[in-house]
C-alpha positions in Angstrom: 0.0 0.0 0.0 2.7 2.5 0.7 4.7 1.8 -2.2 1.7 2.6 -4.5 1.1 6.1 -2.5 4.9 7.0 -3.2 4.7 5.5 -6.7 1.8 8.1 -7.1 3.3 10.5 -5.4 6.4 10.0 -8.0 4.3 9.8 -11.6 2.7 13.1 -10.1 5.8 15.2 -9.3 7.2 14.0 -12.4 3.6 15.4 -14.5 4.4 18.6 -12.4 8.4 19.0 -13.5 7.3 18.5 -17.1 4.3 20.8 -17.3 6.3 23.4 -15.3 9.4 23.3 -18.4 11.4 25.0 -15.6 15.3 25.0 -15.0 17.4 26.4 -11.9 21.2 27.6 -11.8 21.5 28.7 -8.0 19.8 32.3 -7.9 18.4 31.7 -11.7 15.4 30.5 -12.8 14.8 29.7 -16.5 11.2 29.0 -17.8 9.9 27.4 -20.5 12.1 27.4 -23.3 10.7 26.9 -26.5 11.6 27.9 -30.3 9.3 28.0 -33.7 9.3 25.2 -36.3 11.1 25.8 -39.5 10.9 25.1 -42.5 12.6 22.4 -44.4 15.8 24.0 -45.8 15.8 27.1 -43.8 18.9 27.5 -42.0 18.3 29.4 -39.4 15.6 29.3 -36.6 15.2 30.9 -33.0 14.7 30.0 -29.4 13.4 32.1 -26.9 12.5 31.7 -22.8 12.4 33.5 -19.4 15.1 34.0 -17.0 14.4 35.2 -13.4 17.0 35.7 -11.0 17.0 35.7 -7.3 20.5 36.4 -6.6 24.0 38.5 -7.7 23.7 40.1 -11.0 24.7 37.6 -13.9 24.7 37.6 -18.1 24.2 34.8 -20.3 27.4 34.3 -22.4 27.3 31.5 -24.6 24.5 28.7 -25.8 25.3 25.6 -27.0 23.5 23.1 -29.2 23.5 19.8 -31.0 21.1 20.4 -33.4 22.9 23.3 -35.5 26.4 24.6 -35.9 26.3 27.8 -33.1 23.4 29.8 -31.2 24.4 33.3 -31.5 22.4 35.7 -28.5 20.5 39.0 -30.4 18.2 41.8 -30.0 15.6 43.3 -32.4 14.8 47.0 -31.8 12.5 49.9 -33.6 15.3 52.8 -35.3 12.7 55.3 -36.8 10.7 52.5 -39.9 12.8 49.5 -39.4 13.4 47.1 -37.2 16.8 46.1 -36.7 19.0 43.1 -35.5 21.9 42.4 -33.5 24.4 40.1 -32.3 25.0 40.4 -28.4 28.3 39.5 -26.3 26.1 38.4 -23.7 22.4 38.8 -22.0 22.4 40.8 -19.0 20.6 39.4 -16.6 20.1 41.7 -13.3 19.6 41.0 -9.8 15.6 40.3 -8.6 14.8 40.8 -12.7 13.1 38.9 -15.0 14.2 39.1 -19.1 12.2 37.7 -21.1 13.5 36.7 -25.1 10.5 36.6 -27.2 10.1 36.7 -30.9 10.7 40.5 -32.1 13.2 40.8 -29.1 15.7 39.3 -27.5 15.9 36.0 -28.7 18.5 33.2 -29.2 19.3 32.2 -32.6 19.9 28.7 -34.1 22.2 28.9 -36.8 23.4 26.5 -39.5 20.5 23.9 -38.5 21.5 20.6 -39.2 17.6 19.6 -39.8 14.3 21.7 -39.5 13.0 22.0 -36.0 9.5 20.2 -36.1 6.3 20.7 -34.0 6.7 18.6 -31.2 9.9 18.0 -30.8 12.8 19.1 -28.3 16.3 19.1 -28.2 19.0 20.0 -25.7 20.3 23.6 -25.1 23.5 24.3 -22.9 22.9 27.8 -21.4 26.6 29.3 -19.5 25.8 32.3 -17.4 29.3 34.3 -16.0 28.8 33.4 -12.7 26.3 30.9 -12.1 28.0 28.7 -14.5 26.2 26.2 -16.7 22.5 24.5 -17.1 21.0 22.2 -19.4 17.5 22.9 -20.6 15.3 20.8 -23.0 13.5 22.9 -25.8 10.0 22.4 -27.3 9.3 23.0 -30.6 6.2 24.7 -31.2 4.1 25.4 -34.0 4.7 28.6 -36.5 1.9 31.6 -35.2 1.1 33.5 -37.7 0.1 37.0 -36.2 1.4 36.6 -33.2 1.7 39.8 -30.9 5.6 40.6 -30.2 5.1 40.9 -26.2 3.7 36.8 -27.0 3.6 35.1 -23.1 4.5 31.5 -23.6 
């Protein structure tokens, strides 16, 4: 009898880890990372998800994954008409902050994809923050929203 109350108790702490798609570094929290599907032959795709941190300012300085040839971290801001990109050093990440990388933001990108990213799917992202050092997160691959608002809260 107790074995099947901590057997439940297991399956349903497991439900809640996978539902909650959530990831802590000591002080850091990192939610529900995700990136869109591609399509076939596109070489390029992005990854975006939610840091919150608890402790000692930090930045996000490199990303690392299997399933394209380097993830380079970048930014998307408004100059007068037209919206422009570009390459970071690093993501700050401040002290009892959250940063958010969304689509038409900051946002990780995939580049050099070895396959396209399909609905449904994850794969395994190596995040290395300064001082917190480094964290392995699994990414879902959702489905392409057309429309979709820029502040989108996954």
């Amino acid at each position: 009898m107790q074995f099947r109350h901590l057997a439940g108790l297991a399956m349903a702490c497991a439900a809640f880890a996978v539902q909650a798609h959530g990831y802590k570094l000591g002080a850091i929290t990192v939610d529900h990372p995700y990136a869109r599907a591609t399509l076939p032959g596109q070489p390029t795709g992005g990854a975006y998800l939610r840091f919150e941190n608890r402790g000692p300012s930090d930045r996000l300085v490199a990303v690392q994954t299997d399933i394209a040839q380097r993830v380079e971290m970048h930014d998307m801001k408004m100059e007068g008409d037209v919206m422009r990109m570009r390459q970071l050093d690093a993501i700050e990440v401040p002290t009892n902050k959250a940063v958010a990388l969304h689509p038409g933001g900051l946002h990780l990108m995939l580049i050099g994809l070895k396959a396209p990213l399909k609905e449904g799917e994850r794969f395994a992202m190596t995040l290395k923050f300064e001082k917190a050092g480094e964290v392995k997160v699994e990414v879902t691959v959702d489905a392409v929203k057309t429309g979709e608002p820029r502040d989108h809260k996954h």
